[in-house]
C-alpha positions in Angstrom: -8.7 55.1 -39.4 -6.9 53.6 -36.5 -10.8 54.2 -33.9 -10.1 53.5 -30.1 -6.2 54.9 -28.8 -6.4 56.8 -25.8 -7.1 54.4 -22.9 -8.1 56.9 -20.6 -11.2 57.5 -23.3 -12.2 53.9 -23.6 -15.5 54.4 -21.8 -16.4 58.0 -23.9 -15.4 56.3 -27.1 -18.4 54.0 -26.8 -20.6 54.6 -29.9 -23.3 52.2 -31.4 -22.2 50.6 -34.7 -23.2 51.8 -38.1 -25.8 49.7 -38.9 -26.2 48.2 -42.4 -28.2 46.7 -44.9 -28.6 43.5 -43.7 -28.6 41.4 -47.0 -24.6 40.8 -48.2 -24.0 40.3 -51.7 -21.6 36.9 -52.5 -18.3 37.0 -54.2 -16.5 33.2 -54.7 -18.1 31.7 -52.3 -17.3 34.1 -49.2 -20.7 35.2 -48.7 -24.1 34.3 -49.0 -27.7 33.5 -47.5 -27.4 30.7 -44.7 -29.3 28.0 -46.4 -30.9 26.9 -42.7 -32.3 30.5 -42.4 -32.5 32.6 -45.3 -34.5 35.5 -44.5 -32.1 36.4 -41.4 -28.8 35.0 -41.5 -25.6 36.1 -43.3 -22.9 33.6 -44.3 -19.3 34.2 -43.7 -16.4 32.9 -44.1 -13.8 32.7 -41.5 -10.6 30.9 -42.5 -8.4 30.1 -39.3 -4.9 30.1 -38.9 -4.5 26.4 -38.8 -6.8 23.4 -38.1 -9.0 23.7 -35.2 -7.0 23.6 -31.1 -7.1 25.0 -28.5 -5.8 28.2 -28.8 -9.1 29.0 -31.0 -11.5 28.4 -28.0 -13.2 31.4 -29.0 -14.3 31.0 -32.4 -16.1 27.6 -31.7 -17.3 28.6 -28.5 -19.0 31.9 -30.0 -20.3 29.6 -32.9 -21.4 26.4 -30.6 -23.4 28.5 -28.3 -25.2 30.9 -31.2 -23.1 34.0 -30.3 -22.7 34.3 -34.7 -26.0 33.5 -34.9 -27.1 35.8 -32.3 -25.4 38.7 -34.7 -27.6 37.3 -37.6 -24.6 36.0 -39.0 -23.9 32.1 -40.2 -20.0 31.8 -39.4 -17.9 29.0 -41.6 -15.1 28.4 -39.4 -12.5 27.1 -42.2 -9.2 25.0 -41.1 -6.3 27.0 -42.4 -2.6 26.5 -43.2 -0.7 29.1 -41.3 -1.3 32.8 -41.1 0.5 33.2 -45.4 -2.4 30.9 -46.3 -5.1 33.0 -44.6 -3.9 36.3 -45.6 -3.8 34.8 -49.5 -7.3 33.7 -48.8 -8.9 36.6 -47.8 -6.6 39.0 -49.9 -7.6 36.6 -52.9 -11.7 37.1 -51.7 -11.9 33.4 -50.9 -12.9 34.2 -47.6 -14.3 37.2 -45.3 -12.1 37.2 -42.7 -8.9 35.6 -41.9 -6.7 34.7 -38.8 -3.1 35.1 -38.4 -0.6 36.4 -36.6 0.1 40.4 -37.1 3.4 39.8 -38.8 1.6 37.9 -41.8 -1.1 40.8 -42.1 2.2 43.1 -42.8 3.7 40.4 -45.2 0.7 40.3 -47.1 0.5 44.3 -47.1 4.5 44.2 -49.0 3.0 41.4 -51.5 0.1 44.3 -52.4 -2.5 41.9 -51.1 -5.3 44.2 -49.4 -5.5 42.8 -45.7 -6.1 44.9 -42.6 -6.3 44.0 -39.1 -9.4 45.1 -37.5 -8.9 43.3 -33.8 -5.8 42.2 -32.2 -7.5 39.0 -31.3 -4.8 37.7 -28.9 -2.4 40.6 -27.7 0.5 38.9 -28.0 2.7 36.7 -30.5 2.5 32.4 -29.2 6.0 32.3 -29.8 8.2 31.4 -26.7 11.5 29.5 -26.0 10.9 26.5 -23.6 13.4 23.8 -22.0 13.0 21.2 -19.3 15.1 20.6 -16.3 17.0 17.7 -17.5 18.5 19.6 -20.4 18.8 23.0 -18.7 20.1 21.8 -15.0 17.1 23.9 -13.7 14.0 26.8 -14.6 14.2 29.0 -16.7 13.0 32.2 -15.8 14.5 35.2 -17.1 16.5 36.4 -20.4 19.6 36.9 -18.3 19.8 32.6 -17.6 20.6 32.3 -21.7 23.6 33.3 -21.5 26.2 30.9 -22.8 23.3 28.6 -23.6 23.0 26.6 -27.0 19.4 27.7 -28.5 17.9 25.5 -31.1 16.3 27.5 -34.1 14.4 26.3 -36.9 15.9 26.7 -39.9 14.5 29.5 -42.3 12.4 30.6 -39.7 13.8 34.0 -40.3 10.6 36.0 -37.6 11.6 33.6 -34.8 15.4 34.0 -35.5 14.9 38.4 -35.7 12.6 37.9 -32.5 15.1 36.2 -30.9 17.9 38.1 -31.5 16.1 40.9 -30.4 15.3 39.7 -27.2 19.1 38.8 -26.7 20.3 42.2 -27.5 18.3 43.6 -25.2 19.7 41.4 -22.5 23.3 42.4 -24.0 24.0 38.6 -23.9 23.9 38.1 -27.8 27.9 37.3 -28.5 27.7 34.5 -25.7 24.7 32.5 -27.2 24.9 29.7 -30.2 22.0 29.8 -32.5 21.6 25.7 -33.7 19.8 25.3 -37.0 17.6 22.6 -36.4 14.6 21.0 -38.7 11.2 22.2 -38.9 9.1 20.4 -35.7 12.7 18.9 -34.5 13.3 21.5 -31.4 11.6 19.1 -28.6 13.7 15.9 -29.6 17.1 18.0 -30.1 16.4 19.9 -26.6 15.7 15.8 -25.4 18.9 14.5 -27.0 21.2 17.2 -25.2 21.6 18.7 -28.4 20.9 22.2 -27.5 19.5 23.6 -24.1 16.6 25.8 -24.9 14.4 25.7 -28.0 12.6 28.1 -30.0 8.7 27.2 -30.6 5.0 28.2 -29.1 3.8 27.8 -25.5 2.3 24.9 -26.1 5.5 22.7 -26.6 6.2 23.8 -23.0 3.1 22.3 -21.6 3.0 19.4 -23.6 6.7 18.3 -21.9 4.5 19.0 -18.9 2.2 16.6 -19.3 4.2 13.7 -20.4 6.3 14.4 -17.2 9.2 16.6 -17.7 9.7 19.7 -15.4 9.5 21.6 -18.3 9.5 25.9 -18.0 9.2 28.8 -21.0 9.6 32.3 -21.4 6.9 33.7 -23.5 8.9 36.1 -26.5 6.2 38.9 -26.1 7.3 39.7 -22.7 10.2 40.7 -23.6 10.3 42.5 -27.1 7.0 44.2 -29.4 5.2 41.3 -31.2 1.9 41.9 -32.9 -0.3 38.8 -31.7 -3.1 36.7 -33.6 -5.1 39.1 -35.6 -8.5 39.1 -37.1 -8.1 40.7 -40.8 -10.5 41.6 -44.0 -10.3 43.4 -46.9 -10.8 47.1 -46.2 -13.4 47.0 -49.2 -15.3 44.3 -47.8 -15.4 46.1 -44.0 -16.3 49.1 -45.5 -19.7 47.8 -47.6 -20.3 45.0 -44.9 -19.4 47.2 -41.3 -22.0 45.5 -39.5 -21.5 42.2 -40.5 -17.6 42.4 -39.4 -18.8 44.7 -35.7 -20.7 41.8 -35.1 -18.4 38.9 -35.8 -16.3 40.9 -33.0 -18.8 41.0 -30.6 -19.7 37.6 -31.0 -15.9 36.5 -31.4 -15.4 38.2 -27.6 -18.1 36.8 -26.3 -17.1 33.7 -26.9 -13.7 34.4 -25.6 -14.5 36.0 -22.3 -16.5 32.4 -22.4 -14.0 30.4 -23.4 -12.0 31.8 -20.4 -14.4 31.6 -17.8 -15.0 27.8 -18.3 -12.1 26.2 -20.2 -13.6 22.6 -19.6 -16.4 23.4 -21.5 -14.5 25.2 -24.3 -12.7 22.5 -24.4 -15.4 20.5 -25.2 -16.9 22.9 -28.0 -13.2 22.2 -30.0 -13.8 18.6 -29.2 -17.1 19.0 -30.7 -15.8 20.6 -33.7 -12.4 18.4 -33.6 -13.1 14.9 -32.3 -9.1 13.5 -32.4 -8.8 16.5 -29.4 -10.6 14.4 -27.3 -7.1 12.1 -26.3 -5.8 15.1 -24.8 -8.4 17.0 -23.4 -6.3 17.7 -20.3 -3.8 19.6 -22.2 -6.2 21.5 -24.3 -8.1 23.1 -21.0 -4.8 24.2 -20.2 -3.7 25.7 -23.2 -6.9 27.5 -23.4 -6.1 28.9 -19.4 -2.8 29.9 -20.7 -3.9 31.2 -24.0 -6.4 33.1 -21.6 -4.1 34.6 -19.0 -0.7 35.7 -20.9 -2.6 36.7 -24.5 -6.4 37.4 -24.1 -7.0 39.2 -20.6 -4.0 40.6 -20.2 -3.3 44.1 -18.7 -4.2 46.2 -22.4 -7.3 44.7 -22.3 -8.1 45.6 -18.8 -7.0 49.3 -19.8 -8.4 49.4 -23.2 -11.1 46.9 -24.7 -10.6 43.5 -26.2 -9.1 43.4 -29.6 -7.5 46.9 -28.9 -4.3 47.8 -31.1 -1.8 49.1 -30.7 0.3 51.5 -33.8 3.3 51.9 -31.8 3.5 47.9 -31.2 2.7 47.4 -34.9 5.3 50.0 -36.1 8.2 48.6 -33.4 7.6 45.6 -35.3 8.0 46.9 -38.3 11.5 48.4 -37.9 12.5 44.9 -36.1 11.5 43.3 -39.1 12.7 45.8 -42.2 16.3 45.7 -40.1 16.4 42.1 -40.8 15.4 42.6 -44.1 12.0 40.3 -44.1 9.6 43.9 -44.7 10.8 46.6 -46.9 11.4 49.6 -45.0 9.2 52.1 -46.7 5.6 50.4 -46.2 2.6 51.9 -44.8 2.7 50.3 -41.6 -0.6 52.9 -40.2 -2.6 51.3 -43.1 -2.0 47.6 -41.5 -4.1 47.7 -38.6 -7.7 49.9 -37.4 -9.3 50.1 -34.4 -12.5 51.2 -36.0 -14.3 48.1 -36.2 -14.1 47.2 -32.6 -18.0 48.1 -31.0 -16.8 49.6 -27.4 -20.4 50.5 -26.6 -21.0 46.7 -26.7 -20.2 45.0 -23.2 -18.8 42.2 -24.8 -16.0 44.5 -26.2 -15.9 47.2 -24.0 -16.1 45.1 -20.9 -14.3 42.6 -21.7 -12.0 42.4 -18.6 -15.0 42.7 -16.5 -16.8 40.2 -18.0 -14.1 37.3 -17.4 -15.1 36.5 -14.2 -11.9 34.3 -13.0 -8.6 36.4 -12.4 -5.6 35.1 -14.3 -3.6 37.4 -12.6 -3.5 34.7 -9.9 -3.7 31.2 -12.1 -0.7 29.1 -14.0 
C-alpha cells in the first residue's frame, strides 16, 4: 500500500503511472467535464486547508501557469476552513482532494470518515513557538532556553498543548515551565503585554513581528519532535477508479512547488492573482513562501527520497504521542492513513524534485 520507502531505491522505484480512462464520472459536484474544454479536461475539486496565503504557493502557481491543465485536469482550488473541514469535505465526497495537516487525516480516520494521505505535501507540521526580544531579553534558539519560561497556549488546542509537552520532556525541562491558557488568536498581544514570554502558534506569527519591527525569533516544533506535515488526501475509492487523475494532480502540484520556490516574487504574485487583499503585504508573503520552501518543502527527506515522500514511522510516532494524550484512540490503523503509491517517481517533477529547485535553502533565512 504504502509505494516508495527505501531511500536508497528512490531512483529503481521509478515506474510510469497506470494510466486511466480519461473520462471521470461526477459525484456532488466533485467531478466533471471542464466546461472551457470538454473533450480533454477533467474537473476536480481541491478544497484547501484555509483561504488562499502564502503557504499554498504551489497550488496557484501549478494552476496559474497550466501545470493542472498540462495533466488534462481542470483544478477548482476551493478556500477551506481548517484541515476538520477538508477532511469532512472530501470524506463526505464534496470534494476530490483535500488539504490538511497529517493529524486531521488521522482524526477523520477515528470519526470512520474514509481519507488517506497520498503526499506529504509539506514535510513538516507549521506549528512553532515564537517570541521577540523585548519579551524574552534575547533569541531564542534552542529547547534548553524554555526553561523557567511562561509559555502562552491556546486554550483547547489540545495537538499544540501534546506537541508541546512533548518537546519539553524531551529537553527534561517540563516541571520548570508554566503553560498560560490564552484565547484563540490572543498569543502575539499577551507575548506583547509581558504576559507570557514565548507563544505557541505557526511560523508565520514570527515573521510578521519581523516585519512590523520587533527582533522577533521561533523554533519551528517539527525540529524537535515527529509531526506529520500538510498532506494531500482522497478517498481511497476515488484514487483507486481515478489513479491518473490523482498521479497527475501530484506532478503538477510539485511542479508548481519546486516553482514556487525558485521564484517566490512571482509566486507571490500568482496568490495575489488568486487573492487580491495579499497584495498590502506582499513583502511578507515572498518570505513566507522562502520559509515555507526551506524548513518544510526542500528539506533533507526530499533530497533523499522524492517530494511528497512519507514517512510510516513519523505517522505512527505520531500516533502514540497523540492516543497518550487521549485525542486518537489507541487501537487505529494508523498503516491505512497514509500511501506512498500515488507519488509518480519516474516523473522529474517528483522524482527530482530537489534537483529541480535550483536555489539552495540550505544557505537562505
Amino acid at each position: 500500500m504504502h509505494g516508495v520507502r527505501d531511500a536508497s531505491r528512490r531512483r529503481a522505484l521509478r515506474v510510469g503511472g497506470t494510466a486511466l480512462a480519461a473520462g471521470l464520472a461526477g459525484c456532488n459536484g466533485m467531478l466533471g467535464r471542464s466546461g472551457s474544454n470538454t473533450s480533454t479536461s477533467t474537473g476536480v475539486r481541491a478544497v484547501l486547508n484555509w483561504k488562499p496565503n502564502p503557504t499554498q504557493a504551489g497550488y496557484f502557481v501549478a494552476q496559474d501557469r497550466g501545470f493542472y491543465a498540462d495533466q488534462g485536469l481542470d483544478v477548482d482550488l476551493v478556500p477551506g476552513q481548517g484541515g476538520s473541514f477538508a477532511t469532512k469535505q472530501v470524506g463526505l465526497g464534496n470534494a476530490a482532494i483535500g488539504l490538511g495537516s497529517g493529524v486531521a487525516v488521522l482524526q477523520a480516520r477515528a470519526k470512520e470518515l474514509p481519507v488517506r494521505s497520498y503526499a506529504a505535501a509539506q514535510q513538516s507540521s507549521n506549528a512553532a513557538l515564537f517570541t521577540v526580544e523585548e519579551a524574552f531579553g534575547g533569541s531564542l534558539s534552542d529547547v534548553s532556553q524554555l526553561e523557567g519560561a511562561r509559555i502562552a497556549v491556546v486554550s483547547g488546542s489540545a495537538k499544540t498543548k501534546t506537541y508541546l509537552e512533548s518537546l519539553l520532556a524531551t529537553a527534561d525541562i517540563s516541571e520548570s515551565v508554566d503553560l498560560v491558557s490564552v484565547g484563540v488568536e490572543q498569543q502575539t498581544s499577551n507575548l506583547l503585554a509581558g504576559n507570557v514570554d514565548v507563544a505557541t502558534g505557526i511560523f508565520s506569527n514570527a515573521l510578521a513581528l519581523e516585519t512590523e519591527g520587533y527582533d522577533a525569533s521561533l523554533l519551528l516544533v517539527g525540529d524537535y519532535v515527529p509531526t506529520v506535515g500538510r498532506a494531500v488526501f482522497a478517498r481511497p475509492s476515488y484514487v483507486a477508479d481515478n489513479q491518473e487523475a490523482v498521479r497527475g494532480f501530484l506532478r503538477a502540484t510539485a511542479r508548481g512547488w519546486a516553482a514556487a520556490a525558485n521564484d517566490p516574487q512571482a509566486a507571490e504574485d500568482a496568490m495575489i492573482a488568486a487573492q487580491p487583499s495579499l497584495r498590502s503585504s506582499r513583502d511578507l508573503g515572498v518570505t513566507k513562501i522562502k520559509f515555507t520552501a526551506k524548513h518544510l518543502i526542500a528539506t533533507d527527506a526530499v533530497r533523499e527520497h522524492c517530494w511528497g515522500w512519507q514517512s510510516g514511522e513519523t505517522w505512527r510516532r505520531v500516533h502514540g504521542s497523540l492516543a497518550s494524550a487521549g485525542i486518537l484512540p489507541d487501537d487505529m490503523d494508523v498503516d491505512a492513513a497514509w500511501s506512498n503509491d500515488a507519488l509518480d517517481t519516474s516523473a522529474p517533477a517528483i522524482g527530482d524534485f530537489a534537483d529541480r529547485v535550483n536555489v539552495d535553502y540550505r544557505t537562505q533565512i
